[in-house]
N, C-alpha and C positions, 0 to 999 in steps of 0.2 A: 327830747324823748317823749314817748306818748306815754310812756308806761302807767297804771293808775299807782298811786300812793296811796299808804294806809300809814298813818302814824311818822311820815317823813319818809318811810322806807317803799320801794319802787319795788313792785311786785310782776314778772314777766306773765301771770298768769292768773286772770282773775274768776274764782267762783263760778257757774252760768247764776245765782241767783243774784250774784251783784252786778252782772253785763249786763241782766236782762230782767232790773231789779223792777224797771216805770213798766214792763209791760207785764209781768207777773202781779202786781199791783191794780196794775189797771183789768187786768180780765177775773181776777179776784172783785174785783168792783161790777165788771161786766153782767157777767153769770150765776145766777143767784138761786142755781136749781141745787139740787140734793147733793150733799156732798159726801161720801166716804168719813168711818171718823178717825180725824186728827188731819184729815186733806185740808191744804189752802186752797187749793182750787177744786169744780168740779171734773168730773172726767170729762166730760167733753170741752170744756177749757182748755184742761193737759194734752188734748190733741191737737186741741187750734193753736198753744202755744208752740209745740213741735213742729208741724203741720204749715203751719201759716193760716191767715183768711183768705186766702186766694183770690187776691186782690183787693178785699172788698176793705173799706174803711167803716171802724164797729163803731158804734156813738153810744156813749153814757145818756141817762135820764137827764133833763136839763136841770142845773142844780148843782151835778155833782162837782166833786173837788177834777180842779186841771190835771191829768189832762182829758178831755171828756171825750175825742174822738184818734179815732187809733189804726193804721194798720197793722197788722199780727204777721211779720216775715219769718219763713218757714225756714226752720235751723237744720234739719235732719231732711234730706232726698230720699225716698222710699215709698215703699205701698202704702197708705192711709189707712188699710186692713189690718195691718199688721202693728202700727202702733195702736190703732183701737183695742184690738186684742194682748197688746202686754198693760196698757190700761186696763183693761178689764181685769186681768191677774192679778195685776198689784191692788184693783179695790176687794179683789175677793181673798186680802191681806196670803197670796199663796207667793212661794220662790217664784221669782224671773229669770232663766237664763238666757243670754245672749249665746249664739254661738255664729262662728262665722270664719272666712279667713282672716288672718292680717291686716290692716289698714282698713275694714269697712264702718268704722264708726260706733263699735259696738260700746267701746267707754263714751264715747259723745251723748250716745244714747239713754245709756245710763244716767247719766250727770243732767241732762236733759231732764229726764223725770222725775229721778231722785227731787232737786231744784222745784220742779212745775206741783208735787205730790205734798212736799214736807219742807218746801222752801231751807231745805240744807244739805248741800248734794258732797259736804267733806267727810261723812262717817265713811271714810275706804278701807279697807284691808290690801293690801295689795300683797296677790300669791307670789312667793318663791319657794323654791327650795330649802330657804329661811326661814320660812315662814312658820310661827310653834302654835301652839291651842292658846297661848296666851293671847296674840293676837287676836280671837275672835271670843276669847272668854274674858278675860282678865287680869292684871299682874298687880305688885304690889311698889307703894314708894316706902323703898329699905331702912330710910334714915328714920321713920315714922313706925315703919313694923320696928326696928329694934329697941328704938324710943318707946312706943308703946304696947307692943304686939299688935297681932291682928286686929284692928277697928276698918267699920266702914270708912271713917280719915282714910287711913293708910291703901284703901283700896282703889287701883287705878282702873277705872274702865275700858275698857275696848272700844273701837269704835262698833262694833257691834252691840255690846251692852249699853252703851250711849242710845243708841236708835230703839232697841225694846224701852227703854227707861219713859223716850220720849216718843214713842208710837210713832216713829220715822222712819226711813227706808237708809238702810244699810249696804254699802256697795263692795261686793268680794271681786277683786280682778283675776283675772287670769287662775281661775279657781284649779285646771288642771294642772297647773306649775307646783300647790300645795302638794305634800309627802299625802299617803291616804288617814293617817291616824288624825292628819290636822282635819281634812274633809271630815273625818267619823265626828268630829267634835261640832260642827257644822251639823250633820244629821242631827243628833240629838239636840239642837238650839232651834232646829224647823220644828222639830217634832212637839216638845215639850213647852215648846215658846217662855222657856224660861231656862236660867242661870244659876247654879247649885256654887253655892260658897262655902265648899264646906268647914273650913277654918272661921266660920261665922256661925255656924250650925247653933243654935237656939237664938241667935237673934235676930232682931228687923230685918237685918240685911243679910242671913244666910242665904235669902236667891231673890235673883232678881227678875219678875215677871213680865213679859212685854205688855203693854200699854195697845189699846186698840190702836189700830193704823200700821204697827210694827207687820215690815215685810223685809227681806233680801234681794236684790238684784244680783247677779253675776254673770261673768263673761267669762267666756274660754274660746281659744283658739282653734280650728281645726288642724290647723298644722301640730299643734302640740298632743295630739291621739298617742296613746304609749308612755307619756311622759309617768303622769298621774293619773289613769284612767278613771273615772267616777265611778262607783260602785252604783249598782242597781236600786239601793236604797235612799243616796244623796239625788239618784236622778229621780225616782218620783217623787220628792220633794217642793219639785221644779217644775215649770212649763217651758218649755224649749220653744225658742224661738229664732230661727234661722236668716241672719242679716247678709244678705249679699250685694253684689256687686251694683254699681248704678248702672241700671238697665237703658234708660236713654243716653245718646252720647250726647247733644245737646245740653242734657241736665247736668253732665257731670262736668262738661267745659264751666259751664257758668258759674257750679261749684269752685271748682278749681283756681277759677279768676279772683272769688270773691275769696276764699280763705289766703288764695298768693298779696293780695293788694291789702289785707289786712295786717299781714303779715310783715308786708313792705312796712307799714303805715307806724307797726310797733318800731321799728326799725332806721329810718330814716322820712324824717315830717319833711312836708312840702317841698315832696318830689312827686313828680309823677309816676303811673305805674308804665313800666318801659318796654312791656309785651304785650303787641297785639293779638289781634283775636287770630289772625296765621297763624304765628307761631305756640298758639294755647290750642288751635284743633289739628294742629301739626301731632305734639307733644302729647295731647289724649286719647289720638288716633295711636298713635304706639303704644302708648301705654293697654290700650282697650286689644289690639291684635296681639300683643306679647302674654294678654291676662288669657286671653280662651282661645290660641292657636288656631283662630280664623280670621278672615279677614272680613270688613266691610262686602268686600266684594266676592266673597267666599273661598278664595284663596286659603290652603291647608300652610300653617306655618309649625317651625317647630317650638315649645311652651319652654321658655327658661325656668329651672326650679327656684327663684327669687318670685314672690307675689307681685304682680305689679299693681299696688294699689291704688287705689284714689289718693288714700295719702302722700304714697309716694309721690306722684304724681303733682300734688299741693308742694311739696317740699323741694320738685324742683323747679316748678314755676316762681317760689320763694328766690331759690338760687337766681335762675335769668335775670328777676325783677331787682335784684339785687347787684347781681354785674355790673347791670344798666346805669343803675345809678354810681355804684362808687367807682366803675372807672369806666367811665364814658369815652366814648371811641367811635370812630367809624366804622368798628365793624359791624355785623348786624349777629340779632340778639341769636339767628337761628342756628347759625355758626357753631353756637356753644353748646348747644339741645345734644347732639354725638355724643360728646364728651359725659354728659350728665348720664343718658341714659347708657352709657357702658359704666359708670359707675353702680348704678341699679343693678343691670342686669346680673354683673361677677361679684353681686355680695354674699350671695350665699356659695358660690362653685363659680373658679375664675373660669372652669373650663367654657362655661356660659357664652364665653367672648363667641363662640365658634357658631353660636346658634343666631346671637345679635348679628354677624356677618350676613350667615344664611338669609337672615330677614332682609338685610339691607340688598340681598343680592337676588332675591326673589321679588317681594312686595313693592318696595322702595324703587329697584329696579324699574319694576312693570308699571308704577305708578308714574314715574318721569318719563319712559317711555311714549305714556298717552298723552302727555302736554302738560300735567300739572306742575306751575312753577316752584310752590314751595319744595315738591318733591323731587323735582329736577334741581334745586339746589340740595335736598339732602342727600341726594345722590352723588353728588358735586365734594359731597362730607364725607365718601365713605373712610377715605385714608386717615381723618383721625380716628378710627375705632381701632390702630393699630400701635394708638401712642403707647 
């Protein structure tokens, strides 16, 4: 197994600052202009680190520690405008909200920064319905309050009061899934940039002040509207910044390749990845007509109420890549691609199946019809979408 280790024990999911710990270091060594304070890097490092060099290989001063020459590969697909501008946010220490549909990377993004800003992208909150003020203020360890009463000991921090303490960026998930009294708790921790203890009230530690560099990231769903709505107060807060879909299809196959073959890679070593580039621009052409009810060729289709993300998308290229390998067969991998994407489609409403048909019997249709072979075999596939 590939998985990394930390103390003997196999972690399936590692930090972005310990994946991508030699090139945070090294553009830290890089870039030596003005930095925000309490930033590891400068902002325009935190771009190039997201971003990529675009192609270009950066070379240290001669002298420096190994390693001294470096390409910079670009981890997030998007407008280069747009992360400049949530960079800008976070060095003018203000909220960042992500918002977006489902699957477009908005925690990547996150984590992404967090990591590239304050080199420790685990201060999360992650919103439920669960979710209390405690969370984002602080609670207490009981065995110690009853042993001693209230002491700073005894006080357990949040990961929010963690990031003020240490002038670091703080990440609240799915911020509208929070009830609104936990959000209000949130407003007054932007506002105040500080943490009232009151059970500590005359001492050192009855609040805790953020530290320059202390900012908030968060993300919220678009689909989630109604659940928890922000109130008008939590939202000026914040600078919204709107994450959508990958707008070239090109960009989001190669995506798609590279997080499916990485994925294999956690999964089973020295195998090859078992899906080609067919059946990946098969698989993201669907997914791209099923996301915005057109077609490449402007064909009106009908939109399943399921998001068809890029994610998704990655998780079933995971699947193929994975068939492939543990049970190898003659058949071919395209075969299988029906079956997967009517699991997508009928997650949210089985009725869904009715609309995947219509595409098959419209687009898919018209497509074999003109001679294209992959699509004259998915055509070939329609009767498993009646398993």
């Amino acid at each position: 197994m590939s998985s990394a280790t930390v103390g003997g024990t196999a972690r399936q999911v590692e930090p972005a600052e310990a994946v991508y710990g030699a090139e945070l270091a090294f553009l830290a060594a890089y870039d030596g202009g003005p930095r925000p304070p309490g930033w590891w890097l400068t902002p325009r490092a935190v771009v190039t680190f997201i971003c990529g060099s675009g192609g270009s290989v950066l070379e240290l001063p001669k002298g420096s520690a190994a390693p001294s020459r470096m390409e910079i590969l670009g981890k997030f697909v998007g407008d280069r405008d747009l992360i400049e501008r949530c960079v800008v946010t976070l060095a003018g220490e203000r909220g960042l909200m992500l918002v977006g549909e489902p699957g477009t990377a908005k925690s990547m993004l996150s984590e992404l920064l967090a990591a590239a800003v304050c080199g420790d992208s685990t201060r999360v909150v992650q919103g439920t319905a669960g979710t209390t003020e405690d969370h984002l203020r602080y609670g207490w360890n009981y065995a110690l309050l009853l042993a001693k009463g209230p002491t700073g000991e005894a006080l357990v921090p949040s990961p929010v009061m963690a990031a003020m303490r240490n002038g670091g960026v703080a990440r609240i998930e799915e911020v509208t899934r929070c009830l609104p009294e936990v959000q209000d708790a949130l407003v007054s921790i932007l506002s105040d940039r500080r943490i009232a203890v009151p059970e500590l009230s005359g001492d050192t530690d009855g609040a805790v002040y953020a530290a320059p560099g202390f900012t908030v990231i968060a993300t919220a769903n678009l689909r989630d509207r109604g659940v928890s709505e922000m109130s008008a107060a939590l939202k000026r807060r914040f600078n919204f910044e709107t994450i959508g879909p990958i707008a070239d299809p090109d960009a989001e196959v190669a995506l798609v390749r590279r997080q499916a073959r990485t994925a294999l890679a956690k999964a089973v070593t020295d195998h090859s990845f078992g899906v080609d580039d067919t059946v990946l621009d098969v698989l993201v052409t669907a997914f791209r007509d099923l996301r915005s009810g057109r077609t490449a060729e402007g064909w009106e289709i009908e939109r399943p109420s399921t998001v068809m993300s890029t994610a998704e998308a990655v998780g079933v290229a995971t699947s193929l890549a994975l068939s492939a390998a543990y049970f190898p067969t003659d058949r071919d991998v395209l075969s299988l691609l029906p079956g997967h994407l009517l699991g997508v489609v009928r997650k949210d409403d089985p009725t869904d199946t009715a609309r995947l048909l219509a595409y098959w019997d419209s687009a898919i249709r018209r497509r074999a019809q003109n001679g294209a072979r992959p699509w004259q075999r998915m055509w070939e596939l329609r009767d498993a979408l009646r398993g």
